[in-house]
C-alpha positions as CSV (number, residue, x, y, z in Angstrom):
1,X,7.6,-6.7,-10.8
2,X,10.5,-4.7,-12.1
3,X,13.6,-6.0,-14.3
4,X,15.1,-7.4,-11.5
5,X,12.3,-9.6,-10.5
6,X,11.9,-7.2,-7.1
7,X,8.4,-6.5,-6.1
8,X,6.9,-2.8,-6.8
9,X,5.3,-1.3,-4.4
10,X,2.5,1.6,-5.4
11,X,1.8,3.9,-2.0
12,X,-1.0,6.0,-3.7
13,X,-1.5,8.0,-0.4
14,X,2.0,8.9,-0.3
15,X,1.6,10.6,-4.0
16,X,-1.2,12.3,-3.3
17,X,0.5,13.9,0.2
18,X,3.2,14.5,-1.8
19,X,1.4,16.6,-4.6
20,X,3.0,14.5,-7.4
21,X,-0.4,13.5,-9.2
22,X,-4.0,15.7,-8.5
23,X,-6.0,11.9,-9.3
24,X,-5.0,8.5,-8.1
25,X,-3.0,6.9,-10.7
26,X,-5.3,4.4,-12.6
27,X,-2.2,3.4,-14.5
28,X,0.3,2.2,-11.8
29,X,-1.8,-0.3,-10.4
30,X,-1.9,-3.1,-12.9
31,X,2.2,-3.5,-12.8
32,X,2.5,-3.4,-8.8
33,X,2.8,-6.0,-6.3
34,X,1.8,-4.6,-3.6
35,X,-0.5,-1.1,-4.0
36,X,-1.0,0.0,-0.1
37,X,-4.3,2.3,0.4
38,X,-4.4,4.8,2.6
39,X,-7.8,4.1,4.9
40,X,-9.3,7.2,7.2
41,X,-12.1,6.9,9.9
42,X,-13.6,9.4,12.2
43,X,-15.5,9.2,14.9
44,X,-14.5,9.9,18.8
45,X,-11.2,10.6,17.3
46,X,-9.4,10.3,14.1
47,X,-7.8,7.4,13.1
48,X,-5.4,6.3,10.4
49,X,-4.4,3.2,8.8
50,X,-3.4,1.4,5.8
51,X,-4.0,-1.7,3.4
52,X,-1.8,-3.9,1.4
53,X,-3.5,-4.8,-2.1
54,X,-1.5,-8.0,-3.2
55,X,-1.6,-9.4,-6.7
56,X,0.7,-12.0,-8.1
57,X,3.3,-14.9,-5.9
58,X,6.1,-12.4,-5.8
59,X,5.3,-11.3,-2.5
60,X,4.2,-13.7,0.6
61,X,1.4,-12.6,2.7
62,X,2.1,-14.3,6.0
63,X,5.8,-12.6,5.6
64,X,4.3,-9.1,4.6
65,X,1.7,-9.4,7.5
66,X,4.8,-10.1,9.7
67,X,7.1,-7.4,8.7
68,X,4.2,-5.3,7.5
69,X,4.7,-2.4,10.6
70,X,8.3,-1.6,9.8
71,X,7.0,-0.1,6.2
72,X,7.4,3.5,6.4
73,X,3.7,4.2,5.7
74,X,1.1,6.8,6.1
75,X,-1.2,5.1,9.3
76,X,-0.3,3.0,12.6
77,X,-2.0,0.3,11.9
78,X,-1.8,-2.3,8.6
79,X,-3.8,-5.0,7.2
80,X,-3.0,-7.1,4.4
81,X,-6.0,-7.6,2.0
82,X,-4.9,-10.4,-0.7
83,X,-7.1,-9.9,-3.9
């Protein structure tokens, strides 16, 4: 949570793309809300999607799950995993 009491959201795959750290980034994870992973499978074809991490009551699950698609994230498809 940041001053403001607004959820953080970590997108480690978005660093990484981005160049911005060479290792994920042990460090941001125990402050965010929300840390979305970035999931890969091949097999017939490639496929792409993404995971919501959730830690904390900031952020509401069923809401996220709802609204989860309109994030702009790496991936078609999202699933909320609450830890």
């Amino acid at each position: 949570m940041d001053q403001n009491e607004a959820p953080v959201l970590e997108a480690l795959a978005e660093h990484r793309k981005l160049g911005r750290y060479g290792f994920t980034p042990i460090w941001a994870l125990p402050g965010a809300d929300i840390c979305v992973v970035s999931a890969h499978k091949m097999g017939l074809g490639f496929e792409q999607g993404s995971m919501f991490h959730l830690q904390g009551n900031l952020v509401d699950p069923v809401r996220l799950n709802q609204c989860g698609h309109v994030l702009p994230l790496p991936g078609t498809r999202t699933a909320p995993c609450a830890e």
